[in-house]
N, C-alpha and C positions, 0 to 999 in steps of 0.2 A: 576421101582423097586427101584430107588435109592432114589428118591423124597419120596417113600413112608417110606423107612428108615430111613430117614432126620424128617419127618414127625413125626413118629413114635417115634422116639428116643427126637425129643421135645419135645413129648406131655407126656412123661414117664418121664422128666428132669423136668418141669413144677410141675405135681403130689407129684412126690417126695419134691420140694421147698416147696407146698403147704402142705403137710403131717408135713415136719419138723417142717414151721415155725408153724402152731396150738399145735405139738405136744410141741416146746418149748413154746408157750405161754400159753400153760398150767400145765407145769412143772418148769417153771420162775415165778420169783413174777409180778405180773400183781398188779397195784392196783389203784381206781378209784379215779380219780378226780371229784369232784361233783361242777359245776359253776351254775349260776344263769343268766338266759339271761335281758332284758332290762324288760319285764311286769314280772316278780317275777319267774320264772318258773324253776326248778331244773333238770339241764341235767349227766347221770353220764358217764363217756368216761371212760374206760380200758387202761392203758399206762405201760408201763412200766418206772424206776423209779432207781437211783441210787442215794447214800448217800455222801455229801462231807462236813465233819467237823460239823458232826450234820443236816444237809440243804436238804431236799431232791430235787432235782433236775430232772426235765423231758423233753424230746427236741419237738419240734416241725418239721417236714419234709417240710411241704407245710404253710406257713404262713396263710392262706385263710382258714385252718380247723375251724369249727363251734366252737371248746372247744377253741381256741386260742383264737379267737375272744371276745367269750366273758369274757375269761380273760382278754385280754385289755380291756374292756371298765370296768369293775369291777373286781381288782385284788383279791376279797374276797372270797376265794374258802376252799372245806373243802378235803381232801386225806385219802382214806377211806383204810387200811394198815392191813390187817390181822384181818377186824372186827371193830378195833381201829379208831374214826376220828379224825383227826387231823386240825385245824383250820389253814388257811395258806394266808396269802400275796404273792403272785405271779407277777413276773415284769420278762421281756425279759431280759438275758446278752447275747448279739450277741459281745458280744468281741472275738478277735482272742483267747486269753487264755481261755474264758471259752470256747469255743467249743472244742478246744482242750483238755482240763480237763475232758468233760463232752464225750465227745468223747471215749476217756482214759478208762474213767470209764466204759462206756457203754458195750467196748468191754472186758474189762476183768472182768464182770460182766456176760453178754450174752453170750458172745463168739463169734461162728461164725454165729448163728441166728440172731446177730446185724447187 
């Protein structure tokens, strides 16, 4: 009986995380990155997105994701912002201070969905 409470109460804590985090990603600005892979082809990824001195700014979790990718190999990508596309240069800053900036930002932007 106790396992099944254990059980139980995961799979209810799980639901709940899942419900939050769709419900904030659809109540947060979400806004698309459009990159171009190696044969011409236009992929559009969903991210979310904070602003530093004009710059907009996006993180990456897992280095290996398909939209990071092919940002590195063509930094020429467009961020598509409430309709508006915006034309953008894209480059990695894995410094200690931008993560921590971008960090910063993230969480008092998201909150605790971040």
């Amino acid at each position: 009986m106790r396992v099944r409470r254990i059980v139980l109460a995961t799979c209810l804590f799980l639901v709940l995380v899942a419900v939050g985090t769709y419900l904030a990603g659809e109540r947060l600005e979400v806004v698309v990155l459009r990159t171009v892979d190696g044969d011409g082809k236009s992929h559009d990824t969903k991210l979310w997105v904070v602003d530093h001195q004009g710059v907009p700014w996006v993180r990456v979790a897992n280095p290996e994701r398909e939209w990071f990718q092919r940002l590195s190999q063509n930094p020429r990508g467009e961020l598509v912002r409430d309709g508006a596309v915006q034309q953008v240069d894209a480059w990695p800053d894995d410094t200690a201070e931008a993560r921590t900036l971008v960090d910063r930002l993230f969480r008092e932007k998201y909150g605790a969905v971040d």
